[in-house]
Phi, psi and omega in degrees: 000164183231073200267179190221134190236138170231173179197148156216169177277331197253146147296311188279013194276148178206074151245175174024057187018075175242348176315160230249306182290341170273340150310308186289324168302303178274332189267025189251307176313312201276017186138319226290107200273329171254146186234129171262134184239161170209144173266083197180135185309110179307000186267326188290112146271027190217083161254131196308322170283343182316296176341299198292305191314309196287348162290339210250313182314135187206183177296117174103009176285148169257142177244129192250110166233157209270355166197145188292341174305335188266344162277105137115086172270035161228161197276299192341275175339277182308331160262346155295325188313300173277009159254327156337307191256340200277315161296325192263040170102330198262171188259146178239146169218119166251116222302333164272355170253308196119201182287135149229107181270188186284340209296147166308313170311326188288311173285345182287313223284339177293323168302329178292348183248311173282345161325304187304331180310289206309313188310299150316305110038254160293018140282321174276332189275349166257326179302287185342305188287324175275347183266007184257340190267000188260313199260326194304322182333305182313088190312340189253033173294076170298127176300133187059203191317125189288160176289142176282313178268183176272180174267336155292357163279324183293319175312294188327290177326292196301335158287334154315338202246053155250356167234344204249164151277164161318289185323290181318339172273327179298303181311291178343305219252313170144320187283155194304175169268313203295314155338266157321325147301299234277318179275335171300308192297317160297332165279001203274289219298313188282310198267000000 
């Protein structure tokens, strides 16, 4: 059998073509007849479709992945997983790489490509960390998302909806009803 594993960290990630429809898309190309996928940090040893596969995957099965970064972002990890599958028979192809077996050659270039996982990895969790340390500097430095609306827009809405419903304000204005309940509670909440 040929199964296919895809992962991403984000439901919105779609770069350098790792989106969860662009994995599932080459490993369909490449063979793959069941595909397990999970939205869930590749830093995580417990992912659920991971789980599943390695329960059903068995000898002489091929595991199709579209890069070693997608199983596995630590040398540790990445290397039981894949001494895991490589003893109980099965073959891994990883599509940008090849075939990777127990051969000494197999194993130097698979530990050298997750030195790189891991590695990139923390780099983006240090790049992270200095632009957040960077900007808490910053005196208007907000924790999350910026607001999409102003506070005269919000206003504006709660006085409409002293004549008006939440529907009729959303339309009127632009903004969601949940948006607008969600400022109503909070102005309830202040006086």
């Amino acid at each position: 059998m040929l199964y296919g594993y895809a992962r991403v960290s984000t439901n919105g990630q779609a770069r350098d073509g790792n989106s969860l429809d662009a994995q599932v898309h080459a490993l369909k190309n490449a063979g793959a007849e069941i595909i397990f996928s999970d939205v869930f940090s590749g830093s995580k040893n417990n992912r659920p479709q991971l789980d599943k596969l390695l329960k059903v995957i068995e000898n002489g099965d091929t595991l199709i992945i579209t890069k070693l970064d997608r199983i596995a972002r630590s040398l540790v990890q990445g290397i039981q997983l894949l001494e895991t599958l490589s003893n109980k028979g099965v073959i891994i192809d990883v599509l940008n790489m090849g075939i990777i077996d127990n051969s000494p050659t197999g194993k130097l270039i698979r530990n050298i490509m997750l030195c790189f996982s891991e590695f990139e990895r923390d780099m983006i969790l240090q790049r992270t960390t200095e632009g957040k340390a960077i900007a808490k500097q910053n005196a208007n430095y907000r924790e999350g998302r910026p607001k999409k609306f102003k506070r005269v827009q919000i206003n504006h809405a709660l006085e409409l909806l002293q004549t008006h419903s939440y529907k009729q304000v959303a339309a009127m204005i632009g903004i969601s009803v949940t948006t607008i309940y969600r400022a109503k509670l909070q102005a309830t909440h202040k006086n």
